[in-house]
C-alpha distance (Angstrom), angle and dihedral (degrees) to the residues before:
residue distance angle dihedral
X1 . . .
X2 4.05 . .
X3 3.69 126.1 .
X4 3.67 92.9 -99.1
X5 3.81 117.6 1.5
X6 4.11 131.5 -173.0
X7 3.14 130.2 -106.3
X8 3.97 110.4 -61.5
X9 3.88 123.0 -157.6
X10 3.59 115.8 -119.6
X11 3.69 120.1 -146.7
X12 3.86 90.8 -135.5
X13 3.81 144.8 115.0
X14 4.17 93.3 -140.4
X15 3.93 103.6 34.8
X16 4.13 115.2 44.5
X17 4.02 85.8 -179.1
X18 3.98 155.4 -9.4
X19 3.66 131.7 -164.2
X20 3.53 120.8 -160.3
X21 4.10 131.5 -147.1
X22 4.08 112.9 -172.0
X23 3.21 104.4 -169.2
X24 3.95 92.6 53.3
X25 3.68 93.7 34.0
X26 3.38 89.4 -133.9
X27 3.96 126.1 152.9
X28 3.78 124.9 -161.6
X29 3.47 122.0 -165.8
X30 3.89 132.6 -175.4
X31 3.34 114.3 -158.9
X32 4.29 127.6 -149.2
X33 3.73 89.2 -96.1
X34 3.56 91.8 52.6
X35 4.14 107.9 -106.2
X36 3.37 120.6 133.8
X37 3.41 123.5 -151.6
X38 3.84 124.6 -177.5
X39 4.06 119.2 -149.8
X40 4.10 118.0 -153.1
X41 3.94 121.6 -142.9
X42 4.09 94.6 21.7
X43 3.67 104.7 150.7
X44 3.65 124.7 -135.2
X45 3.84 92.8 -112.2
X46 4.28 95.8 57.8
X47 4.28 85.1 50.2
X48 3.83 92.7 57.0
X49 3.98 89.8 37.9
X50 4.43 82.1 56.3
X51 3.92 90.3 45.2
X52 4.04 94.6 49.0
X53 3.87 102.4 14.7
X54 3.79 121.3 -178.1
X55 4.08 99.3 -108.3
X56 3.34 95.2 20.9
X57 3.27 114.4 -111.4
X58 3.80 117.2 112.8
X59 3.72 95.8 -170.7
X60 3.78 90.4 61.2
X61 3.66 92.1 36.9
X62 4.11 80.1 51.8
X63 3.68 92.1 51.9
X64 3.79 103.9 46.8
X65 3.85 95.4 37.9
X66 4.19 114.3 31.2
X67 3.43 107.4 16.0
X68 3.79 103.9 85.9
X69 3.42 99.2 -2.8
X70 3.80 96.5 77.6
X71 3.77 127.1 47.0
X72 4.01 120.1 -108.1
X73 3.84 157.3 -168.5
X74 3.97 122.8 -171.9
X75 3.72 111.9 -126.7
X76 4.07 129.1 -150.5
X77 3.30 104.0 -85.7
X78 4.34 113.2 -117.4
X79 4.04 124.1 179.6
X80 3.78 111.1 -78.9
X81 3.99 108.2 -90.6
């Protein structure tokens, strides 16, 4: 995954989005009501595993994985460029 990347669509019914920056490590995801949250410290190799997880389901893979394993702050939410 690029440095910093734009937004990428997420074939999902909980995330919409993420955007990824590797040399921050840091994860933003949009969610299907339209928060965006950004995670510190992700690394490059938990992204990929979201965008291609092993059953499929990035929500769940979301869940079990990023959601309180990685600390957080929600952004203001702005259209997906």
């Amino acid at each position: 995954m690029s440095a910093s990347s734009p937004w990428r669509i997420v074939s999902s019914t909980m995330i919409r989005a993420v955007s990824y920056d590797g040399h921050t490590e840091e994860l933003r995801v949009r969610f299907s009501n339209g928060t965006v949250y950004r995670y510190f410290a992700v690394p490059a190799f938990i992204v990929e595993t979201l965008l291609d997880p092993p059953d499929g389901s990035p929500g769940r893979y979301f869940n079990e994985t990023i959601r309180d394993g990685y600390d957080y702050e929600e952004e203001a939410a702005k259209p997906l460029t």
